[in-house]
C-alpha positions in Angstrom: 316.3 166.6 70.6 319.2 167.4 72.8 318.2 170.8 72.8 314.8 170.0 74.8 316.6 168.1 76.9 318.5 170.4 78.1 315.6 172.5 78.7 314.1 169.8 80.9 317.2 169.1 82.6 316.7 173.5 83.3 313.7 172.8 84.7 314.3 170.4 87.2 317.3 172.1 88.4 315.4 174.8 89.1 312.9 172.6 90.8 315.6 171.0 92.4 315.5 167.6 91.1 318.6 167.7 89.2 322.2 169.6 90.2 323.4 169.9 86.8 322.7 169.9 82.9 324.0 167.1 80.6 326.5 169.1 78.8 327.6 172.6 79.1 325.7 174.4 76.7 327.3 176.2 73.7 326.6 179.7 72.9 324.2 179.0 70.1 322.0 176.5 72.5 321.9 179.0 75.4 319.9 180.9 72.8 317.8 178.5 72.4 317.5 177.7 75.9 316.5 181.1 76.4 313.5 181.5 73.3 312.4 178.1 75.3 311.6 179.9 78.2 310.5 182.7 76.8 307.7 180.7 74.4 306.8 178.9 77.3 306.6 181.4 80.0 309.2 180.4 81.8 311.8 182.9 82.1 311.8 183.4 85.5 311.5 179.9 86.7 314.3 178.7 84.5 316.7 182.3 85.4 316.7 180.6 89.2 317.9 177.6 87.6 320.5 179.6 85.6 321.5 180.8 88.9 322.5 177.7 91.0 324.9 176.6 88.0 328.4 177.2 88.3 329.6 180.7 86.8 331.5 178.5 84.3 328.6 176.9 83.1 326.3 179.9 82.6 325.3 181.8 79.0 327.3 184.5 78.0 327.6 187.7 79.4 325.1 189.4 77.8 322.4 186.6 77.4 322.7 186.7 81.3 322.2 190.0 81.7 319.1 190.3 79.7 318.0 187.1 81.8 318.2 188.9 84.8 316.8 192.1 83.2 313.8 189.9 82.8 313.8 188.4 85.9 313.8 191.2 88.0 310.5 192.6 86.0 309.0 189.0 86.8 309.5 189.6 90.5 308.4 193.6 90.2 305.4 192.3 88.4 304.5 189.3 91.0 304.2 192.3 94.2 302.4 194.4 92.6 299.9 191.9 91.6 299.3 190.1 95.3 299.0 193.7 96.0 296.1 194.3 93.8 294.9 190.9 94.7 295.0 191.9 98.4 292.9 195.6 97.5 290.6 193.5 95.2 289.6 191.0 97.8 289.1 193.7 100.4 287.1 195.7 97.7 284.5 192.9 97.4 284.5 192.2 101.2 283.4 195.5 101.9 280.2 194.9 99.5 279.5 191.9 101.1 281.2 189.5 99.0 283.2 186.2 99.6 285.8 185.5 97.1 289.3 184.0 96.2 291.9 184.5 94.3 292.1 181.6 91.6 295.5 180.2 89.0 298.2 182.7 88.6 299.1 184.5 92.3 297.0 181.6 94.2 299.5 178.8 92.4 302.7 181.4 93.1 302.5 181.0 96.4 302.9 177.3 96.3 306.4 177.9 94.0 308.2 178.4 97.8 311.7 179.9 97.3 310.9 180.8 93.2 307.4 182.5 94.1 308.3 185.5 92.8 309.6 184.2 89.5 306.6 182.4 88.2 305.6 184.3 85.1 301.9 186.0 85.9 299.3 187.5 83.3 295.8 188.7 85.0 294.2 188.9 87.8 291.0 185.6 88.4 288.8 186.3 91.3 286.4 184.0 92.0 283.7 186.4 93.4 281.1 183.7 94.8 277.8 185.0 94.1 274.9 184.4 91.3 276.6 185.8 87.8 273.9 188.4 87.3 275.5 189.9 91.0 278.8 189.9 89.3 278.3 191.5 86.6 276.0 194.5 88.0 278.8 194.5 90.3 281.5 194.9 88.0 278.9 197.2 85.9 278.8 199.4 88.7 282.7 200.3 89.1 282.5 201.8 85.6 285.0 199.5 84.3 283.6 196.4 83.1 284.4 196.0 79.1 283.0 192.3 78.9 281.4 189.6 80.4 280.4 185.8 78.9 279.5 182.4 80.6 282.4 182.0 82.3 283.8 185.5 84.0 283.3 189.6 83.7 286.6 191.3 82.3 287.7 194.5 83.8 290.3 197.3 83.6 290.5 198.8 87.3 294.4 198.6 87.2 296.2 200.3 84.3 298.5 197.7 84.1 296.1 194.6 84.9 293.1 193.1 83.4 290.4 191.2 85.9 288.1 188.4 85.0 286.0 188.3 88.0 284.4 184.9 87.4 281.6 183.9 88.6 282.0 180.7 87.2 285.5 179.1 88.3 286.2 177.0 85.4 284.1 175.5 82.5 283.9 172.7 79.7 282.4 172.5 76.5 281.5 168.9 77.1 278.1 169.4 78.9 278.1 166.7 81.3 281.3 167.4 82.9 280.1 171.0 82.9 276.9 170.3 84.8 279.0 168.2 87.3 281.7 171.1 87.9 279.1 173.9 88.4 277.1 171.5 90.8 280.6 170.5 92.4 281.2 174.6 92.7 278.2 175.8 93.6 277.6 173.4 96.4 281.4 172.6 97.5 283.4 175.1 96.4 282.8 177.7 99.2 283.9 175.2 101.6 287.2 174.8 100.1 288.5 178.5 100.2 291.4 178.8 103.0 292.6 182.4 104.1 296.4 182.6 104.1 297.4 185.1 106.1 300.9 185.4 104.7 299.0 186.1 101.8 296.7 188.5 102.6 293.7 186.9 100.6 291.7 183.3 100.3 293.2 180.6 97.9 291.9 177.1 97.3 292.5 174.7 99.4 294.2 171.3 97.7 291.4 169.7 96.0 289.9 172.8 94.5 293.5 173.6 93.1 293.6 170.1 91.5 290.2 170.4 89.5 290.7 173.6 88.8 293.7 173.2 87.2 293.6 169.8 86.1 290.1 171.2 84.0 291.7 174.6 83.0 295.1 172.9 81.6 292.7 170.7 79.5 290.0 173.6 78.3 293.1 174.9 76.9 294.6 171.7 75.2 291.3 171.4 73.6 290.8 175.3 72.9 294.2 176.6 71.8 296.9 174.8 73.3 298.6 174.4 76.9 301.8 175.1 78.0 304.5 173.9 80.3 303.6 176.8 82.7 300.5 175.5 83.4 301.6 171.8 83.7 304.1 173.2 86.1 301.5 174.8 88.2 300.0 171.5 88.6 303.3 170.0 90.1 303.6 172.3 92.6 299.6 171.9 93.7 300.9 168.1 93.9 304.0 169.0 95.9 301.8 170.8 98.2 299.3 167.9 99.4 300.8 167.3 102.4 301.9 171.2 103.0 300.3 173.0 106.2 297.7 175.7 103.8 294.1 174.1 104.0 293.7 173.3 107.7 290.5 175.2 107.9 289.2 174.3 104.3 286.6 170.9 104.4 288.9 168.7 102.7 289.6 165.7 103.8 292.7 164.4 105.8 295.8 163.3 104.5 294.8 159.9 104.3 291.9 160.2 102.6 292.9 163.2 100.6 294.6 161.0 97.6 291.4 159.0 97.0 289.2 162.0 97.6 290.5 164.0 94.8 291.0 161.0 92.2 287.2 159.9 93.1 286.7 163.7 92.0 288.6 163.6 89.1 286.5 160.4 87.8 283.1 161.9 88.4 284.6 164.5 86.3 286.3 161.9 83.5 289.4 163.8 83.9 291.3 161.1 84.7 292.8 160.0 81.1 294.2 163.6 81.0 295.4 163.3 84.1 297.1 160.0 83.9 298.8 162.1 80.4 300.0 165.2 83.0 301.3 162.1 85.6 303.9 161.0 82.8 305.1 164.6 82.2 304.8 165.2 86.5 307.7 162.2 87.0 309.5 161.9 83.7 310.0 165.6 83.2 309.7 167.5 86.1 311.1 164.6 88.5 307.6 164.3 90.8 308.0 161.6 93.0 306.1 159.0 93.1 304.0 159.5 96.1 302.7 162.6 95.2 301.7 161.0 91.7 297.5 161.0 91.5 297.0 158.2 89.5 299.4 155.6 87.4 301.2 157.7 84.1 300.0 157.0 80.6 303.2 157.1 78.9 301.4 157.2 75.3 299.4 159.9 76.2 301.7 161.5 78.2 304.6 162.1 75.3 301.2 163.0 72.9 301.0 166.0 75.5 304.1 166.7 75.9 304.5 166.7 72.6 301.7 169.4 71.9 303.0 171.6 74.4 306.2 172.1 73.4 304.9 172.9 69.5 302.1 175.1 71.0 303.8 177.2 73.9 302.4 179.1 76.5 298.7 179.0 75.4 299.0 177.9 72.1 300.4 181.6 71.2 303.5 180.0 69.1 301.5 176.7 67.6 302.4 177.3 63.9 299.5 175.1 63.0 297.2 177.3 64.2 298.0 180.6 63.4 297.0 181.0 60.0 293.5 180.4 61.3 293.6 182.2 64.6 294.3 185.3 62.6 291.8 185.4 60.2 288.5 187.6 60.4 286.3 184.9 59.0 284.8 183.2 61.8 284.7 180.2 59.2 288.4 180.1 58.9 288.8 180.0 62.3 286.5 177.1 63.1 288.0 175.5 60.6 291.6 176.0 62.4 289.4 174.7 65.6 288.1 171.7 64.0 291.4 170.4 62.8 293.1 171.4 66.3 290.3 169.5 67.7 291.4 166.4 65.1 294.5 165.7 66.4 293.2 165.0 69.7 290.5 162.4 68.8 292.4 159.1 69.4 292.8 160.2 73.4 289.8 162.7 74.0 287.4 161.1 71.9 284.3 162.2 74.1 285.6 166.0 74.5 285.9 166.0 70.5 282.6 165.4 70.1 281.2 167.6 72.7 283.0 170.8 71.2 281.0 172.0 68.6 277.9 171.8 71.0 279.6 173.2 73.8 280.6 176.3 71.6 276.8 176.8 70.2 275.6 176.5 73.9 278.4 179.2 75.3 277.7 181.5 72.1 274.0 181.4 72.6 274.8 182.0 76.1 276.5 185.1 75.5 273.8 186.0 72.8 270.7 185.7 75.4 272.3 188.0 77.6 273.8 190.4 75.4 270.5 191.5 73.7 269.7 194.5 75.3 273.4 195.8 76.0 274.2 199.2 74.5 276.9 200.6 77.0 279.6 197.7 76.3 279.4 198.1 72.4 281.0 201.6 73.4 283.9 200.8 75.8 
Protein backbone atom coordinates (compact mmCIF):
# COMPACT_ATOMS: atom_id res chain seq x y z
CA UNK A 1 0.00 0.00 0.00
CA UNK A 2 1.31 3.42 -0.84
CA UNK A 3 -0.09 4.64 2.13
CA UNK A 4 2.32 2.55 4.48
CA UNK A 5 4.87 3.50 2.51
CA UNK A 6 4.66 6.72 3.08
CA UNK A 7 4.60 6.04 6.64
CA UNK A 8 7.87 4.27 6.46
CA UNK A 9 9.38 6.67 4.26
CA UNK A 10 8.03 9.16 7.82
CA UNK A 11 9.90 7.13 9.82
CA UNK A 12 13.11 7.15 8.42
CA UNK A 13 13.19 10.69 7.85
CA UNK A 14 12.70 11.25 11.14
CA UNK A 15 15.43 8.79 11.87
CA UNK A 16 17.39 10.38 9.35
CA UNK A 17 17.80 7.86 6.82
CA UNK A 18 15.76 9.44 4.20
CA UNK A 19 15.43 13.51 3.25
CA UNK A 20 12.19 13.26 1.70
CA UNK A 21 8.74 11.22 1.11
CA UNK A 22 7.87 9.62 -2.23
CA UNK A 23 5.16 11.98 -3.11
CA UNK A 24 3.69 14.84 -1.49
CA UNK A 25 0.92 13.60 0.43
CA UNK A 26 -2.72 14.67 -0.26
CA UNK A 27 -4.91 15.98 2.36
CA UNK A 28 -6.87 12.77 2.72
CA UNK A 29 -3.39 10.61 3.20
CA UNK A 30 -1.90 13.10 5.77
CA UNK A 31 -4.93 11.76 7.72
CA UNK A 32 -3.98 8.68 7.45
CA UNK A 33 -0.49 9.33 8.09
CA UNK A 34 -1.50 10.85 11.22
CA UNK A 35 -4.15 7.70 12.67
CA UNK A 36 -0.73 5.71 11.67
CA UNK A 37 1.10 7.24 14.25
CA UNK A 38 -1.31 7.59 16.46
CA UNK A 39 -2.26 3.53 16.41
CA UNK A 40 1.23 2.89 16.57
CA UNK A 41 2.51 5.24 19.22
CA UNK A 42 4.31 7.20 17.24
CA UNK A 43 3.17 10.67 17.17
CA UNK A 44 5.92 12.28 18.43
CA UNK A 45 8.69 10.41 16.63
CA UNK A 46 6.95 10.91 13.33
CA UNK A 47 5.95 15.05 14.30
CA UNK A 48 9.99 15.52 14.21
CA UNK A 49 9.88 14.07 10.86
CA UNK A 50 6.89 16.35 9.90
CA UNK A 51 9.23 19.02 10.93
CA UNK A 52 12.37 18.69 8.74
CA UNK A 53 9.95 18.66 5.56
CA UNK A 54 9.70 21.61 3.63
CA UNK A 55 6.63 23.93 4.70
CA UNK A 56 5.22 23.10 1.23
CA UNK A 57 5.18 19.59 1.81
CA UNK A 58 3.53 19.54 5.27
CA UNK A 59 -0.39 18.50 6.29
CA UNK A 60 -2.63 21.19 6.44
CA UNK A 61 -2.93 23.84 8.81
CA UNK A 62 -4.88 22.36 11.25
CA UNK A 63 -3.73 18.63 11.12
CA UNK A 64 -0.35 20.40 12.07
CA UNK A 65 -1.39 22.08 14.68
CA UNK A 66 -3.04 19.32 16.44
CA UNK A 67 0.38 17.39 15.64
CA UNK A 68 2.23 19.84 17.54
CA UNK A 69 -0.55 20.03 20.18
CA UNK A 70 0.42 16.45 20.73
CA UNK A 71 3.87 16.77 20.52
CA UNK A 72 4.41 19.23 22.99
CA UNK A 73 2.32 16.91 25.62
CA UNK A 74 4.82 14.02 24.50
CA UNK A 75 7.73 16.14 25.55
CA UNK A 76 5.74 17.54 28.86
CA UNK A 77 5.08 13.95 29.64
CA UNK A 78 8.78 12.57 28.91
CA UNK A 79 10.35 15.29 31.96
CA UNK A 80 8.13 14.56 34.24
CA UNK A 81 8.62 10.98 33.94
CA UNK A 82 12.75 10.89 34.19
CA UNK A 83 11.82 13.00 37.04
CA UNK A 84 9.90 10.44 38.85
CA UNK A 85 12.36 7.99 37.58
CA UNK A 86 15.12 10.07 39.22
CA UNK A 87 12.83 10.32 42.89
CA UNK A 88 11.96 6.59 42.41
CA UNK A 89 15.50 5.43 42.14
CA UNK A 90 16.61 7.60 45.08
CA UNK A 91 13.55 6.33 47.08
CA UNK A 92 14.81 2.71 46.85
CA UNK A 93 18.48 3.76 47.37
CA UNK A 94 17.72 5.12 50.62
CA UNK A 95 16.13 1.61 51.74
CA UNK A 96 19.03 -0.10 50.61
CA UNK A 97 18.03 -1.05 47.31
CA UNK A 98 19.94 -1.30 43.78
CA UNK A 99 17.78 -0.77 40.93
CA UNK A 100 17.29 0.50 37.24
CA UNK A 101 15.15 1.91 35.23
CA UNK A 102 14.05 -0.64 32.50
CA UNK A 103 12.12 -0.01 28.49
CA UNK A 104 10.29 3.23 28.20
CA UNK A 105 12.69 6.40 29.78
CA UNK A 106 15.91 3.86 29.74
CA UNK A 107 15.38 3.37 25.74
CA UNK A 108 14.53 7.41 25.43
CA UNK A 109 17.62 8.34 26.25
CA UNK A 110 19.19 6.44 23.38
CA UNK A 111 16.55 8.38 20.76
CA UNK A 112 19.45 11.45 20.84
CA UNK A 113 18.00 14.60 19.37
CA UNK A 114 14.05 13.00 19.43
CA UNK A 115 14.39 11.78 23.17
CA UNK A 116 11.80 13.74 24.18
CA UNK A 117 9.38 12.65 21.59
CA UNK A 118 9.25 8.99 22.08
CA UNK A 119 5.84 8.20 23.16
CA UNK A 120 6.12 6.79 27.12
CA UNK A 121 3.38 4.83 29.16
CA UNK A 122 4.64 3.59 32.86
CA UNK A 123 7.18 3.68 34.86
CA UNK A 124 9.51 -0.28 35.06
CA UNK A 125 11.99 -0.35 37.75
CA UNK A 126 13.94 -3.18 38.13
CA UNK A 127 14.30 -3.22 41.92
CA UNK A 128 17.07 -6.10 42.34
CA UNK A 129 16.13 -7.97 45.28
CA UNK A 130 14.22 -11.50 46.06
CA UNK A 131 10.34 -10.75 44.99
CA UNK A 132 8.97 -11.33 48.43
CA UNK A 133 11.39 -7.95 49.29
CA UNK A 134 9.53 -6.24 46.55
CA UNK A 135 6.55 -6.70 47.27
CA UNK A 136 6.64 -6.06 51.22
CA UNK A 137 8.35 -3.16 49.89
CA UNK A 138 5.83 -1.88 47.77
CA UNK A 139 3.20 -3.14 50.46
CA UNK A 140 4.74 -0.95 52.80
CA UNK A 141 4.30 2.56 50.78
CA UNK A 142 0.45 1.93 51.05
CA UNK A 143 0.15 1.91 47.36
CA UNK A 144 0.64 -1.33 45.91
CA UNK A 145 -2.81 -2.56 43.99
CA UNK A 146 -1.17 -5.76 42.49
CA UNK A 147 1.56 -7.95 42.13
CA UNK A 148 2.07 -11.42 39.85
CA UNK A 149 5.22 -13.42 38.65
CA UNK A 150 6.67 -10.90 36.94
CA UNK A 151 6.40 -7.20 38.66
CA UNK A 152 4.29 -5.30 41.77
CA UNK A 153 1.99 -2.48 40.23
CA UNK A 154 1.79 0.72 42.05
CA UNK A 155 0.05 4.23 42.05
CA UNK A 156 2.59 6.61 43.89
CA UNK A 157 2.23 9.28 41.13
CA UNK A 158 -1.34 10.46 40.21
CA UNK A 159 -0.51 10.52 36.84
CA UNK A 160 1.85 7.24 36.62
CA UNK A 161 1.49 3.67 37.22
CA UNK A 162 4.82 1.57 38.47
CA UNK A 163 5.52 -2.06 37.95
CA UNK A 164 8.45 -2.48 40.12
CA UNK A 165 9.66 -5.86 38.83
CA UNK A 166 11.39 -8.05 40.41
CA UNK A 167 11.65 -10.10 37.62
CA UNK A 168 12.94 -8.11 34.41
CA UNK A 169 11.31 -9.93 31.74
CA UNK A 170 9.63 -13.34 31.37
CA UNK A 171 8.47 -16.23 28.92
CA UNK A 172 5.87 -18.60 28.93
CA UNK A 173 8.08 -21.17 27.32
CA UNK A 174 9.84 -22.63 30.44
CA UNK A 175 13.18 -23.26 29.28
CA UNK A 176 13.97 -19.90 27.98
CA UNK A 177 12.36 -18.72 31.22
CA UNK A 178 14.72 -20.72 33.50
CA UNK A 179 17.67 -19.45 31.30
CA UNK A 180 16.64 -15.59 31.60
CA UNK A 181 16.04 -15.65 35.33
CA UNK A 182 19.50 -17.58 35.75
CA UNK A 183 20.96 -15.04 33.17
CA UNK A 184 19.30 -12.11 35.51
CA UNK A 185 19.89 -13.26 38.69
CA UNK A 186 23.54 -14.01 38.20
CA UNK A 187 24.50 -11.28 35.38
CA UNK A 188 22.13 -8.88 35.38
CA UNK A 189 23.48 -6.73 38.27
CA UNK A 190 26.64 -6.45 36.50
CA UNK A 191 25.22 -4.88 33.56
CA UNK A 192 23.50 -1.77 35.18
CA UNK A 193 25.50 1.57 34.08
CA UNK A 194 24.75 4.94 36.04
CA UNK A 195 24.23 7.80 33.54
CA UNK A 196 24.77 10.71 35.04
CA UNK A 197 23.10 12.83 32.49
CA UNK A 198 20.34 10.85 33.48
CA UNK A 199 20.23 10.90 36.93
CA UNK A 200 19.45 7.03 37.38
CA UNK A 201 21.00 3.35 36.26
CA UNK A 202 20.05 1.98 32.77
CA UNK A 203 21.25 -1.23 31.16
CA UNK A 204 24.09 -1.47 29.65
CA UNK A 205 23.98 -2.84 25.73
CA UNK A 206 23.50 -6.40 26.18
CA UNK A 207 20.87 -6.28 28.85
CA UNK A 208 18.91 -3.73 26.48
CA UNK A 209 19.16 -6.27 23.65
CA UNK A 210 17.49 -9.30 25.63
CA UNK A 211 15.39 -7.41 27.26
CA UNK A 212 13.93 -6.02 24.48
CA UNK A 213 14.45 -8.56 21.98
CA UNK A 214 12.33 -11.00 24.77
CA UNK A 215 9.69 -8.26 25.71
CA UNK A 216 8.93 -7.33 21.82
CA UNK A 217 8.36 -11.17 21.43
CA UNK A 218 6.18 -11.81 24.89
CA UNK A 219 4.01 -9.40 23.24
CA UNK A 220 3.91 -10.81 19.62
CA UNK A 221 2.87 -14.00 21.29
CA UNK A 222 0.54 -12.32 24.06
CA UNK A 223 -1.33 -9.58 22.31
CA UNK A 224 0.54 -8.03 19.61
CA UNK A 225 3.72 -5.78 19.15
CA UNK A 226 4.06 -2.60 17.69
CA UNK A 227 6.42 -0.50 15.74
CA UNK A 228 7.26 1.45 18.85
CA UNK A 229 8.84 -1.25 20.40
CA UNK A 230 10.62 -2.52 17.19
CA UNK A 231 11.90 1.00 17.01
CA UNK A 232 13.27 0.88 20.52
CA UNK A 233 15.31 -1.96 19.42
CA UNK A 234 17.02 0.10 16.52
CA UNK A 235 18.11 2.61 18.49
CA UNK A 236 19.66 -0.10 21.30
CA UNK A 237 21.46 -1.30 17.90
CA UNK A 238 22.47 2.16 16.93
CA UNK A 239 23.89 2.53 20.31
CA UNK A 240 26.54 -0.52 20.38
CA UNK A 241 29.37 1.36 19.77
CA UNK A 242 27.95 4.67 21.80
CA UNK A 243 30.09 5.79 24.98
CA UNK A 244 27.06 4.64 27.95
CA UNK A 245 28.31 1.17 29.41
CA UNK A 246 31.97 1.75 30.13
CA UNK A 247 31.54 0.74 33.67
CA UNK A 248 28.90 -2.13 32.93
CA UNK A 249 30.82 -6.00 32.49
CA UNK A 250 30.14 -6.24 28.98
CA UNK A 251 32.40 -7.07 26.75
CA UNK A 252 34.46 -4.83 24.38
CA UNK A 253 33.50 -3.70 21.11
CA UNK A 254 34.96 -6.46 19.47
CA UNK A 255 33.63 -9.04 21.20
CA UNK A 256 30.35 -7.35 21.97
CA UNK A 257 28.52 -8.52 18.48
CA UNK A 258 29.22 -12.24 19.21
CA UNK A 259 28.59 -11.85 22.88
CA UNK A 260 25.11 -10.87 22.57
CA UNK A 261 24.14 -13.23 19.48
CA UNK A 262 25.83 -16.19 21.62
CA UNK A 263 23.13 -14.81 24.26
CA UNK A 264 20.51 -14.59 22.07
CA UNK A 265 20.96 -18.46 21.05
CA UNK A 266 21.16 -19.77 24.59
CA UNK A 267 17.90 -18.00 24.70
CA UNK A 268 16.45 -19.34 21.04
CA UNK A 269 15.72 -15.87 20.26
CA UNK A 270 17.39 -15.76 17.32
CA UNK A 271 14.63 -16.72 14.56
CA UNK A 272 12.71 -13.65 16.06
CA UNK A 273 15.52 -11.75 15.87
CA UNK A 274 16.62 -12.55 12.41
CA UNK A 275 12.47 -11.43 11.64
CA UNK A 276 13.22 -7.83 13.64
CA UNK A 277 16.76 -7.64 11.40
CA UNK A 278 14.59 -7.50 8.13
CA UNK A 279 12.29 -4.80 9.48
CA UNK A 280 15.81 -2.97 11.26
CA UNK A 281 17.39 -2.45 7.40
CA UNK A 282 14.45 -2.60 5.07
CA UNK A 283 12.24 -0.26 7.14
CA UNK A 284 13.96 1.71 9.32
CA UNK A 285 17.24 1.94 7.10
CA UNK A 286 19.81 0.14 9.95
CA UNK A 287 22.96 -0.34 8.40
CA UNK A 288 24.40 -3.16 7.99
CA UNK A 289 26.99 -3.19 10.63
CA UNK A 290 24.96 -2.70 13.38
CA UNK A 291 22.65 -5.72 12.03
CA UNK A 292 22.88 -8.80 14.79
CA UNK A 293 22.47 -11.54 12.78
CA UNK A 294 21.57 -12.17 8.81
CA UNK A 295 17.45 -10.84 8.04
CA UNK A 296 14.80 -13.43 7.50
CA UNK A 297 13.00 -11.74 4.82
CA UNK A 298 9.93 -14.34 5.24
CA UNK A 299 9.70 -13.89 8.62
CA UNK A 300 10.49 -10.48 8.67
CA UNK A 301 7.38 -9.18 6.33
CA UNK A 302 5.22 -12.05 8.62
CA UNK A 303 6.10 -9.48 11.41
CA UNK A 304 5.85 -6.69 9.87
CA UNK A 305 2.88 -7.65 8.78
CA UNK A 306 1.27 -8.34 12.26
CA UNK A 307 2.36 -5.14 13.55
CA UNK A 308 1.00 -3.00 11.42
CA UNK A 309 -2.68 -4.87 11.79
CA UNK A 310 -2.11 -5.05 15.66
CA UNK A 311 -0.74 -1.48 16.62
CA UNK A 312 0.87 -0.42 19.55
CA UNK A 313 0.36 -3.57 21.78
CA UNK A 314 -2.15 -5.27 19.86
CA UNK A 315 -4.72 -2.43 21.15
CA UNK A 316 -6.21 -1.92 17.39
CA UNK A 317 -5.81 -5.83 16.12
CA UNK A 318 -9.44 -6.28 14.88
CA UNK A 319 -8.93 -9.92 15.21
CA UNK A 320 -8.70 -9.88 18.58
CA UNK A 321 -10.98 -7.65 20.06
CA UNK A 322 -14.06 -9.49 20.07
CA UNK A 323 -12.25 -11.86 22.44
CA UNK A 324 -10.18 -9.51 24.48
CA UNK A 325 -13.42 -7.88 25.55
CA UNK A 326 -15.40 -10.58 26.64
CA UNK A 327 -15.90 -11.58 30.46
CA UNK A 328 -15.66 -15.19 29.82
CA UNK A 329 -12.29 -16.26 30.41
CA UNK A 330 -13.17 -19.05 27.79
CA UNK A 331 -13.81 -16.59 25.11
CA UNK A 332 -10.76 -15.07 25.73
CA UNK A 333 -8.45 -18.10 25.50
CA UNK A 334 -10.11 -18.92 22.76
CA UNK A 335 -9.18 -15.31 21.10
CA UNK A 336 -5.49 -16.44 22.61
CA UNK A 337 -5.40 -19.72 21.07
CA UNK A 338 -6.21 -18.62 17.53
CA UNK A 339 -3.70 -15.47 17.98
CA UNK A 340 -1.33 -18.02 19.03
CA UNK A 341 -2.35 -20.06 15.51
CA UNK A 342 -1.20 -17.73 13.22
CA UNK A 343 2.24 -17.86 14.58
CA UNK A 344 2.80 -21.64 14.47
CA UNK A 345 4.75 -21.95 11.11
CA UNK A 346 7.69 -19.53 12.57
CA UNK A 347 7.45 -20.01 16.55
CA UNK A 348 6.44 -23.41 16.57
CA UNK A 349 8.21 -24.21 20.08
CA UNK A 350 6.76 -20.86 21.76
CA UNK A 351 3.14 -22.18 20.51
CA UNK A 352 3.38 -25.03 22.24
CA UNK A 353 4.81 -23.79 25.38
CA UNK A 354 1.86 -21.27 25.90
CA UNK A 355 -0.76 -22.97 27.36
CA UNK A 356 1.72 -24.38 30.07
CA UNK A 357 3.39 -21.30 30.59
CA UNK A 358 -0.06 -19.61 31.36
CA UNK A 359 -1.15 -22.61 33.94
CA UNK A 360 2.35 -22.19 35.57
CA UNK A 361 2.11 -18.07 35.82
CA UNK A 362 -1.67 -18.48 36.99
CA UNK A 363 -0.82 -20.95 39.68
CA UNK A 364 1.85 -18.69 40.42
CA UNK A 365 -0.21 -15.91 41.23
CA UNK A 366 -2.72 -18.34 42.92
CA UNK A 367 -0.06 -19.75 45.54
CA UNK A 368 0.71 -16.50 46.57
CA UNK A 369 -2.46 -14.81 46.59
CA UNK A 370 -4.19 -17.18 49.10
CA UNK A 371 -4.07 -15.40 52.08
CA UNK A 372 -4.38 -11.73 50.65
CA UNK A 373 -7.26 -9.76 51.96
CA UNK A 374 -6.01 -6.00 51.73
CA UNK A 375 -5.59 -6.08 47.73
CA UNK A 376 -9.24 -7.46 47.11
CA UNK A 377 -10.05 -3.85 48.54
CA UNK A 378 -7.87 -1.33 46.68
Amino acid sequence: MIIELLFFELIRIALDNANSLIHKPSDNEWKQLYNMAKKQSLVGICFAAVQRLPEDERPPEMLYLTWMGMAAKILQRNETLNRQCVELQRMLATDGFNSCVLKGQAVASLYCSIAGLRQSGDIDMWMVAEPEKVIDWARATGRMYYYDYHHADLSLYQDTEIELHYRPSLSRNLVRNARLQKWFREEGSRHIVYREELGFAVPDFIFNVVLTMNHNFWHLLYEGVGMRQLLDLYFILRSKNANTSASSAQADDDNLHCETLKLLKHLKLLRFASASMWIMKEVFGLEDEYLLCEPDEDAGRFLMNEIMQAGNFGKHDERLKEGRYKTSRVGLMWAWMKHNLRLIKYYPADVLWTPIGILRISLWRRWHYRNENELKNI
